[in-house]
C-alpha angles and dihedrals in degrees: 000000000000108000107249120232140184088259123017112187112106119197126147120287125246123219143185148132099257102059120343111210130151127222086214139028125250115257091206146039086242097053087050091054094047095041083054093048087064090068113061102192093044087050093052083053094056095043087048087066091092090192102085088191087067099045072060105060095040088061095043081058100053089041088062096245103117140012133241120287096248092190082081124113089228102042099037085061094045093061090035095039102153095207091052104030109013086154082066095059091044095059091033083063103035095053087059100045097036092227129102107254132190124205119239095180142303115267126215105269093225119049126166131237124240092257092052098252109134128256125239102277102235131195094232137344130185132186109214132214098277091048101261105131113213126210124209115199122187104195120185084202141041089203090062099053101055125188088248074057095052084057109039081055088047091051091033084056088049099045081053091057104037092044091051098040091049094048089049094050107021104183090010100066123109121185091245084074089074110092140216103290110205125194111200117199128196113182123192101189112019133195131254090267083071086042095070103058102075121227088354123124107152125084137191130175142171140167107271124167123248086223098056088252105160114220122143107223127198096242128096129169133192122183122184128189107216094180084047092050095058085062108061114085113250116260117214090209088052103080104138127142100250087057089049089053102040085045088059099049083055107057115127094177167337084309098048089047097045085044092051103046087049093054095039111015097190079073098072106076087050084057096047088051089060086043096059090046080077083072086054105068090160092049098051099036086057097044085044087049086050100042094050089042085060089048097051089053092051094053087048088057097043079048099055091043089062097043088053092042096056087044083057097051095042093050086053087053084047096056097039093057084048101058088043095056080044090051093047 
């Protein structure tokens, strides 16, 4: 029986500096390797890739074993490209907030403030078509996105807007002309927190009053387990978008993505987009080099948190000890 794969034709590949690209996509892990190796450049690039888990996994991907890891900031952006497949976006979005949204236009993920201090950097951030910006955060890990950090993103949507709307209409400008912020966050690997909540993987929040009190605030917040969400068997009566989405970000390989397009067949030309990447090396080694460039920051930064964090902690005990000898 022939080993399926995500793309089968098989021609020879044609190489050169200038843009490597293949007629025809490798069979194997070791014919990607060799058709790699004819390009010197795009060779030094590969190599230049240090984490051999992740050589791997690039010529698994060739190879036709495994998909792309669509967590990723790249290649995240590559299936949900605005400018492409702004349709894409829409029903990505809608299917979370369980309205149907337009898209009005993408808006730059780092801004500055008047006074020249820096903006949150955000993955990606839309305004829709009744003026509420959305923000859509991947995050690798839940530590890293803590719940200071949910709000700081909620506060940082609404400054945007309060900043832009009061510069457009000057005396003219009434606080019911700032519109619904919503953070949208996609973990890949949650924290505990996620982990007590049963089959649930899905989670909206908004500000609400003790007292039954009934005002509607501007932030909204969605937080969505991914590694929760693998968990959960598969329900034939549960065919929604959202689970079709979240089913595809979370394809490992040729099974999840047979399964899915079975399941949901308007999958598959959004799989067979990813499939004929395998004849791009150039194109996906460069989107994997950036993606983990953009991982390794954010681990620096993690890093340095918790550095600062435990600094923190150990100058109040500090302190603390030093009152108490003072004390004494």
């Amino acid at each position: 029986m022939k080993e399926r794969r995500f793309v089968t034709q098989t021609d020879t590949p044609v190489c050169n500096d200038e843009a490597v690209v293949w007629e025809s996509a490798p069979q194997t892990k070791e014919e990607a390797l060799m058709r790699l190796t004819q390009s010197p450049r795009l060779y030094r690039t590969y190599q230049g890739i240090k984490n051999e888990r992740w050589r791997a996994r690039i010529l698994d991907f060739f190879a036709g074993n495994q998909s792309l890891p669509l967590t990723y900031d790249p290649f995240f952006k590559f299936i949900f490209n605005p400018d492409r497949h702004a349709d894409r976006l829409e029903n990505f979005i809608s299917s979370i907030l369980g309205i149907r949204v337009k898209i009005k236009r993408i808006l730059p993920v780092e801004d500055s403030l008047i006074d020249g201090e820096t903006y949150l950097i955000m993955d990606l951030l839309v305004e829709l078509e009744d003026g509420s910006l959305a923000n859509i955060e991947i995050q690798k890990n839940g530590y890293a996105f803590t719940e200071e950090r949910l709000s700081c993103y909620a506060a940082d949507l609404l400054m945007r807007q309060y900043t832009r709307i009061r510069g457009e209409r000057g005396a003219d400008f009434i606080y019911h002309d700032i519109k619904k912020v919503y953070v949208i966050v996609l973990y890949e690997k949650s924290t505990a927190e996620f982990h007590r909540h049963g089959d649930t993987c899905f989670h909206h929040g908004k500000i609400s009053y003790g007292s039954g009190l009934k005002l509607e605030m501007l932030d909204e917040y969605f937080l969505i387990a991914l590694d929760v969400f693998k968990k959960i068997p598969y329900a034939e009566d549960n065919k929604s978008d959202l689970h079709a989405w979240l089913s595809l970000l979370t394809t490992e390989n040729l099974t999840d993505a047979e399964r899915n397009m079975r399941h949901y067949p308007w999958l598959e030309p959004i799989y067979q987009e990813i499939a004929l990447l395998r004849r791009s090396p150039e194109e996906v080694i460069g989107m994997w080099s950036e993606a983990l460039r953009i991982l390794d920051e954010n681990s620096l930064k993690y890093y340095v948190e918790e550095l600062k964090e435990e600094l923190d902690k150990e100058k109040l005990r500090t302190q603390e000890m030093s009152a108490e000898l003072l004390e004494k």
